[in-house]
RODO-2510 file (C-alpha; in nm, 4 decimals, decimal comma):
residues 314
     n   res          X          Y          Z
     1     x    -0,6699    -2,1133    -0,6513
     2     x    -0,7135    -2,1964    -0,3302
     3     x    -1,0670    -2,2458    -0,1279
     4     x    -1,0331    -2,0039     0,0841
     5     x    -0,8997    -1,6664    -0,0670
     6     x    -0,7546    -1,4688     0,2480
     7     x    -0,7785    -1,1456     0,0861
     8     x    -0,6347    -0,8562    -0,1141
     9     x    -0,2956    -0,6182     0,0047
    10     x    -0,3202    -0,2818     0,0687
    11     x    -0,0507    -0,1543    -0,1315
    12     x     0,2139     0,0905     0,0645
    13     x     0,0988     0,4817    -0,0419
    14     x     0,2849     0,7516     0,0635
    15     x     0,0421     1,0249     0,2384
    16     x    -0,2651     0,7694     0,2490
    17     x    -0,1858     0,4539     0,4267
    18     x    -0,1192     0,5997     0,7797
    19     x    -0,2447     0,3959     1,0623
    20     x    -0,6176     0,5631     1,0296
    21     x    -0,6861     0,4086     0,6835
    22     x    -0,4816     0,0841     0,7396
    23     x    -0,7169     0,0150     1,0928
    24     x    -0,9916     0,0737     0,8456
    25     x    -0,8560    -0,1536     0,5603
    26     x    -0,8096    -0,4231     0,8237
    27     x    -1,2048    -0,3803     0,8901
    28     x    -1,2990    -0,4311     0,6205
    29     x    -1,0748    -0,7755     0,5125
    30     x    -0,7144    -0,6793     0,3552
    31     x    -0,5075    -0,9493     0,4179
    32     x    -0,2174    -0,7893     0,4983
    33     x    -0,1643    -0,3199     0,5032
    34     x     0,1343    -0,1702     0,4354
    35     x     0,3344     0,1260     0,5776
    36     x     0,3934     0,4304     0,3572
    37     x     0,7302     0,4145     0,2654
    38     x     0,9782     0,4853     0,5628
    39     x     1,3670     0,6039     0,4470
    40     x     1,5893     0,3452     0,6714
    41     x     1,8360     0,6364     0,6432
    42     x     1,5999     0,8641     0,8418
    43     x     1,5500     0,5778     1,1364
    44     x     1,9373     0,5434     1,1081
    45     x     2,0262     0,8909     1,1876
    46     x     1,6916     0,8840     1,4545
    47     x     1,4902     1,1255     1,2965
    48     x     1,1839     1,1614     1,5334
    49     x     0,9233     1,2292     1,2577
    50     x     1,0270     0,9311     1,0639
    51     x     0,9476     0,7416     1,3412
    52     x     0,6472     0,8008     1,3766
    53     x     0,5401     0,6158     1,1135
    54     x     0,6195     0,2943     1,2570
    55     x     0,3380     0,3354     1,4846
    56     x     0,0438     0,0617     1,5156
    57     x    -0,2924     0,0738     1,5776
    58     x    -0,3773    -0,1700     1,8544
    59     x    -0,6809    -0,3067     1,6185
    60     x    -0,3849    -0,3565     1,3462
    61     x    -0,3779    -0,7418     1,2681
    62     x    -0,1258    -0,7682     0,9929
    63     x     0,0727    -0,5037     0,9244
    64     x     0,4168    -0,4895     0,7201
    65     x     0,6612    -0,2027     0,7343
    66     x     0,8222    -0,0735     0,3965
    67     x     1,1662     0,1064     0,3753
    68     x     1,3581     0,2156     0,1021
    69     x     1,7435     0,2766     0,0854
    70     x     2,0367     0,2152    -0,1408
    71     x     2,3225     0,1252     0,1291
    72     x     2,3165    -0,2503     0,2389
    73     x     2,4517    -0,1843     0,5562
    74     x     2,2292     0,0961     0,6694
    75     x     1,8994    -0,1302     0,6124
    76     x     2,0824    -0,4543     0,7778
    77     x     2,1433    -0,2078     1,0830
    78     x     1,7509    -0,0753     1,0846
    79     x     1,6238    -0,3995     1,0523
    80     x     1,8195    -0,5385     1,3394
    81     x     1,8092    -0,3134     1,5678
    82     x     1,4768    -0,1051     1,5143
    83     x     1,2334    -0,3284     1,3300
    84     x     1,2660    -0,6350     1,4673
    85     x     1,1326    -0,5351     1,7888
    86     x     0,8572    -0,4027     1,6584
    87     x     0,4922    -0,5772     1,5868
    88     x     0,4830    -0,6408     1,2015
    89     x     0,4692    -0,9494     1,0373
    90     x     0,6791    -0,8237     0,7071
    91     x     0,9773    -0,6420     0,6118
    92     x     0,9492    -0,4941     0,2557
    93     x     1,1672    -0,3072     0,0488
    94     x     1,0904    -0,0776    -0,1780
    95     x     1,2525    -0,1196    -0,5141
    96     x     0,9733     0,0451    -0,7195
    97     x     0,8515     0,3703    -0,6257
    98     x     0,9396     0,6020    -0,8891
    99     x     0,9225     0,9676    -0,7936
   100     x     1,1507     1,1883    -0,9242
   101     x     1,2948     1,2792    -0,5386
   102     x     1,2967     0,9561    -0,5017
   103     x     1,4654     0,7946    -0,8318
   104     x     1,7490     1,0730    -0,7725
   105     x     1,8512     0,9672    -0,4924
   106     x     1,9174     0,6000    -0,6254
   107     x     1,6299     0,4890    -0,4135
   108     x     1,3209     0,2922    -0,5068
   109     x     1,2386     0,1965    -0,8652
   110     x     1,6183     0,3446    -0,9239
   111     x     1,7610     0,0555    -0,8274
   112     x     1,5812    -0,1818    -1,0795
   113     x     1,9325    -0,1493    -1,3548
   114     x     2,1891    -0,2249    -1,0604
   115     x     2,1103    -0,5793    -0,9872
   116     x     2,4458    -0,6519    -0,7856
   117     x     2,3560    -0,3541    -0,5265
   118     x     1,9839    -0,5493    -0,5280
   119     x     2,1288    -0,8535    -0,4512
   120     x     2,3253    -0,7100    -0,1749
   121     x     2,0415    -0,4886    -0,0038
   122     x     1,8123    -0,8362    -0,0019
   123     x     2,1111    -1,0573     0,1432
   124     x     2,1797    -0,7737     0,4351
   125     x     1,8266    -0,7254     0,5053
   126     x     1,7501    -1,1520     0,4978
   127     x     2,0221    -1,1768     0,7207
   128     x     1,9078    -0,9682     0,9943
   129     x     1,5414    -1,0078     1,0057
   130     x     1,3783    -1,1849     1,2316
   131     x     1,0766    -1,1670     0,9957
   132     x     1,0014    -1,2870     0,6383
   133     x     1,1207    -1,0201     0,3655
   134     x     0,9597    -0,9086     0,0563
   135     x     1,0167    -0,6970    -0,2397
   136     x     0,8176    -0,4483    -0,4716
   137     x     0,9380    -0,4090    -0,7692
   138     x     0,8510    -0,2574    -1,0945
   139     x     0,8432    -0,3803    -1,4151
   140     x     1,1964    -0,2083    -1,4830
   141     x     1,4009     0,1493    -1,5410
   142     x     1,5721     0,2847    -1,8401
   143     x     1,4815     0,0398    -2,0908
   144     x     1,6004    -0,2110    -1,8144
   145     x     1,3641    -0,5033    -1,7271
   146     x     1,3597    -0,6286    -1,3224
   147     x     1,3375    -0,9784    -1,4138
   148     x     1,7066    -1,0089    -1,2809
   149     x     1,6241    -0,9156    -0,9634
   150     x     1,3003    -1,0581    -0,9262
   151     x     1,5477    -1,3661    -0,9913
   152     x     1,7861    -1,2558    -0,7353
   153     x     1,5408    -1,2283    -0,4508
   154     x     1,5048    -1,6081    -0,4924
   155     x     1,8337    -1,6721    -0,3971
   156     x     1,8934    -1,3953    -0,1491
   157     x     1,5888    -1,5519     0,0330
   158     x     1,3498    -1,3314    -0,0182
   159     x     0,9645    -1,4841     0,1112
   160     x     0,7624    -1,2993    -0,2098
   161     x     0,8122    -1,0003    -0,4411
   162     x     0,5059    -0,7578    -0,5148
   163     x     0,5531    -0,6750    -0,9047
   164     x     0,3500    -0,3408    -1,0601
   165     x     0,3003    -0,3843    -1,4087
   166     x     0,4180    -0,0341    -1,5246
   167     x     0,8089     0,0589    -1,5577
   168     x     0,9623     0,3545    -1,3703
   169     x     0,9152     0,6384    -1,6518
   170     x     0,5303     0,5191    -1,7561
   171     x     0,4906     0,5947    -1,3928
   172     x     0,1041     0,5576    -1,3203
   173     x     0,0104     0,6201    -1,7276
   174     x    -0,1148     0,3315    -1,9464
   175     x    -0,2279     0,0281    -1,8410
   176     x    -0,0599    -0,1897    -1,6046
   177     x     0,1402    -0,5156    -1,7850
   178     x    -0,0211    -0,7903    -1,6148
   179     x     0,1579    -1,0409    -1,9030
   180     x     0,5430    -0,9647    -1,7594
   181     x     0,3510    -1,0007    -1,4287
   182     x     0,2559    -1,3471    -1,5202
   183     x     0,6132    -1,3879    -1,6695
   184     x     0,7679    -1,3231    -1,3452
   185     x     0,5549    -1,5971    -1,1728
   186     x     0,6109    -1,8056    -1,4223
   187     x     0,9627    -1,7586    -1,3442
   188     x     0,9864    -1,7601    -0,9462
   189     x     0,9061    -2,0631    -0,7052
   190     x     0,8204    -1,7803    -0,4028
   191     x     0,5202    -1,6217    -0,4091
   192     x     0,4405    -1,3381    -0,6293
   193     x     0,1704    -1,0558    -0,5632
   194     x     0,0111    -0,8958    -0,8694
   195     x    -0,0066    -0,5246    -0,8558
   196     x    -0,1661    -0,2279    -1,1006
   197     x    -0,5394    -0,1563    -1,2146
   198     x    -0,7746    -0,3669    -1,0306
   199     x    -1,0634    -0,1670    -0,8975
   200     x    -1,3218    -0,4283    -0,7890
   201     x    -1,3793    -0,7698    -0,7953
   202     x    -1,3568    -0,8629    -1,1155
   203     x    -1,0483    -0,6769    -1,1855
   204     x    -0,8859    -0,9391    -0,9367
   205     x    -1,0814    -1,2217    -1,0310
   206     x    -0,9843    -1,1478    -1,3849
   207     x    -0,6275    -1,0775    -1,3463
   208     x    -0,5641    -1,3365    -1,1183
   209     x    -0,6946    -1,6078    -1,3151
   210     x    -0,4864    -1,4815    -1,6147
   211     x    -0,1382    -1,4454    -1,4801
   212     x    -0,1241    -1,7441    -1,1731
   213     x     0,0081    -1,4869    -0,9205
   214     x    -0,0474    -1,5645    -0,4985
   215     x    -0,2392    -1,2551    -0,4489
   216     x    -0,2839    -0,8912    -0,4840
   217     x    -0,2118    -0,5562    -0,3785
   218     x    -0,4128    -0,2664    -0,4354
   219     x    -0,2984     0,0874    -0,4035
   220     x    -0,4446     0,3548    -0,6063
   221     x    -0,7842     0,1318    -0,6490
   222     x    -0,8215     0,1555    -0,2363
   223     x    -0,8701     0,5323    -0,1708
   224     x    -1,1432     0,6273    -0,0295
   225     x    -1,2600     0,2666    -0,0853
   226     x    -1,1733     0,0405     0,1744
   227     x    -1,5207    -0,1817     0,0853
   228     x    -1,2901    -0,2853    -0,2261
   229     x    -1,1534    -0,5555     0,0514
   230     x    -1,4330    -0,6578     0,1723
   231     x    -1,5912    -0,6872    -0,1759
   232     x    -1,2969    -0,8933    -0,3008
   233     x    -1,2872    -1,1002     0,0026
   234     x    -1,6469    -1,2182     0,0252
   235     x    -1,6992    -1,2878    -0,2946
   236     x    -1,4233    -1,4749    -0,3788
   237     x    -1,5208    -1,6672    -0,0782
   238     x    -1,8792    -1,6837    -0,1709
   239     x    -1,9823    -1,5134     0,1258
   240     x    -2,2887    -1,2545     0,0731
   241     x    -2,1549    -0,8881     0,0348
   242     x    -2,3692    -0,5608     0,0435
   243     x    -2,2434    -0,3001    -0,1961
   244     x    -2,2221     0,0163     0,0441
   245     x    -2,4624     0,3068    -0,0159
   246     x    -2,3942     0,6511    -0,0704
   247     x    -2,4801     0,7302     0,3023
   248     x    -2,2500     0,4354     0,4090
   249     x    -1,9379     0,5777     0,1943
   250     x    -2,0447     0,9419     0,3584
   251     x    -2,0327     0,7710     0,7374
   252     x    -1,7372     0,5701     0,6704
   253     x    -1,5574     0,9151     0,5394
   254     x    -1,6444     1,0911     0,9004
   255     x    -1,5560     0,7721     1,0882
   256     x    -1,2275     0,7460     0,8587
   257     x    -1,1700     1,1892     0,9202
   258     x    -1,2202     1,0826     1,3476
   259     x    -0,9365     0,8445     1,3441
   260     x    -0,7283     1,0925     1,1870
   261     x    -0,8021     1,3262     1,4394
   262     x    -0,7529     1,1014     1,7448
   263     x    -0,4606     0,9500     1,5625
   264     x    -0,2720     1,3279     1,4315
   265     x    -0,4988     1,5912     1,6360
   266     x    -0,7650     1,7924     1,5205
   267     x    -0,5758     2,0127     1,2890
   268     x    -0,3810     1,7679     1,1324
   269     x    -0,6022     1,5091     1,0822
   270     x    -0,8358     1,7246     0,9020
   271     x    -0,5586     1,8394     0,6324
   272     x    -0,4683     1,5219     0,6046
   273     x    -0,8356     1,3747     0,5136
   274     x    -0,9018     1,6032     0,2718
   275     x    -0,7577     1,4136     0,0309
   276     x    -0,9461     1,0858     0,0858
   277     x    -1,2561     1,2509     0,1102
   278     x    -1,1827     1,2504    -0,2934
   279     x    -1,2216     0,8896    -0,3174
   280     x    -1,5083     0,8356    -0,0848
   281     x    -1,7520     1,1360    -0,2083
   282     x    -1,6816     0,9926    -0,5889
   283     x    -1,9365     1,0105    -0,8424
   284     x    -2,2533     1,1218    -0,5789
   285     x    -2,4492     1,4003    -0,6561
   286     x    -2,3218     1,7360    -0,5459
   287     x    -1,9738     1,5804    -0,4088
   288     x    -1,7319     1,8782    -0,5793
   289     x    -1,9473     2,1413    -0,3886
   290     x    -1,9136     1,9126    -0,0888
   291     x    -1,5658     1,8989    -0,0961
   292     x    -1,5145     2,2633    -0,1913
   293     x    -1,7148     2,3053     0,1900
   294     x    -1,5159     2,0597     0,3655
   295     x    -1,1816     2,2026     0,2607
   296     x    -1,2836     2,5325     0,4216
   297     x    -1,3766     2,3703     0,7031
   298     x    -1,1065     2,3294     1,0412
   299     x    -1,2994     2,1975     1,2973
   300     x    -1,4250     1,8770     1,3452
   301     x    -1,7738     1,9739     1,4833
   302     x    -1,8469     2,1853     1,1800
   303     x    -1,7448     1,9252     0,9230
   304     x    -1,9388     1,6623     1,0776
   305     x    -2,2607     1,8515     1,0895
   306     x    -2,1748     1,9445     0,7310
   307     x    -2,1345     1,5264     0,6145
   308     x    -2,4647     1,4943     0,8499
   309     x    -2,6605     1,7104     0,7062
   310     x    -2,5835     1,6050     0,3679
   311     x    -2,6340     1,2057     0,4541
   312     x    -2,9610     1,3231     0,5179
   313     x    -3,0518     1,4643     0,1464
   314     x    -2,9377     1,1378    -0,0106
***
């Protein structure tokens, strides 16, 4: 391993890693956020809502974009004309999501059996970036294992591939294969980034130790827990780390639910939080009453005297 450790990935998630949560991520020491998933079919045909989500955070640092497609040409085209211009550091494409919407439209972890149209989506979108290009991928489809095109993004000249330990139809059940992980690192000369179950520090520590992989992304393991980072980061740097108390998950949940709002308006921001609030109320005493309150809620004023009130009983 290296001596210094520059930190974990926050994993691309649809509905959760909006600009709000990936300015907080950055906080608190990701290496690198990710987009949600954007359709480069959407940006092709200018579809204003899709775009959107290309916005940045000023107090971003290092943020890639993700986009999923199945037509070559189409992501060459977005790539070159729309992305490049814009302020991240990496193009990805996604090659593993696998929701059903998703997987029937031959997009995402879909595309995992059909190596040649791989190979030709990584060559077109190589060829026009201005930035490095990376892969996710998961650990197959249909019985089908991705090791071919984990080989293929080699030679297209692909910079790393993020693997996910889980095939298409185990979706997010079981535990994640971190030994065809290791297999695929074992195969590639680019850098490989580990992906599926790590939920602290010693998850990582652990899992990166056993397989060899460059680094890590987290996904599921980050909601509602951006301290994950920061507790990765510092201690695999030796660096003195605080484990957050109750009352600092509760503050960092408003702070989080006021970005939203600035970010989405009032309205919007607070449907959208609701969800995180899930991850960051976890485990504390009286959290599912909490929550049961704050979804009734639609004002920011009221919510926040709500989370004050009950930072001050814990």
């Amino acid at each position: 391993m290296e001596e210094k450790f520059n930190g974990a990935v926050l994993s691309p998630l649809a509905g959760y890693t909006d600009m709000a949560y990936r300015e907080i991520c950055t906080q608190y020491n990701s290496h690198m956020t990710v987009t949600e998933m954007i359709s480069a079919k959407a940006l092709y045909y200018g579809d204003k809502k899709t775009s959107q989500l290309l916005k940045i955070s000023p107090r971003e640092k290092n943020v890639a974009v993700q986009i999923f497609g199945d037509d070559p040409d189409i992501i060459g085209y977005v790539i070159k004309s729309e992305l490049n211009k814009l302020d991240f550091k990496v193009v990805d494409i996604n090659m593993g999501c696998p929701a059903p919407k998703i997987v029937k439209n031959n997009n995402g972890s879909a595309l995992l059996d059909q190596p040649e149209l791989c190979y030709e989506i990584m060559k077109q979108a190589v060829r026009n970036s201005t930035k490095p290009v990376s892969i996710k991928i998961r650990k197959g489809i249909r019985g089908v294992s991705s090791m071919e095109v984990a080989k293929l993004a080699e030679k297209a000249g692909i910079s790393f591939v993020t693997v996910h330990g889980r095939t298409r139809e185990e979706y997010y059940r079981g535990s994640a294969d971190w030994k065809y992980i290791k297999s695929v690192k074992d195969e590639l000369k680019i850098p490989v980034i580990g992906n599926g179950d790590i939920s602290n520090y010693e998850d990582a520590l652990g899992k990166m130790d056993y397989s060899g992989v460059d680094g890590i992304s987290i996904g599921r393991g980050a909601i509602g827990n951006p301290f994950i980072f920061d507790e990765i980061y510092k201690k695999f740097n030796n660096l003195d780390y605080a484990e957050p108390t109750n009352k600092k998950r509760v503050e960092m949940a408003l702070k989080h639910l006021k970005l939203e709002c600035e970010y989405k308006g009032e309205k919007h921001g607070i449907v959208e939080m609701r969800k995180h609030f899930v991850g960051y109320l976890k485990s504390m005493k009286g959290s599912k009453d909490l929550r049961d309150k704050l979804n009734k809620l639609s004002n920011l004023p009221e919510i926040e005297e709500l989370l004050t009130g009950y930072m001050a009983q814990i």
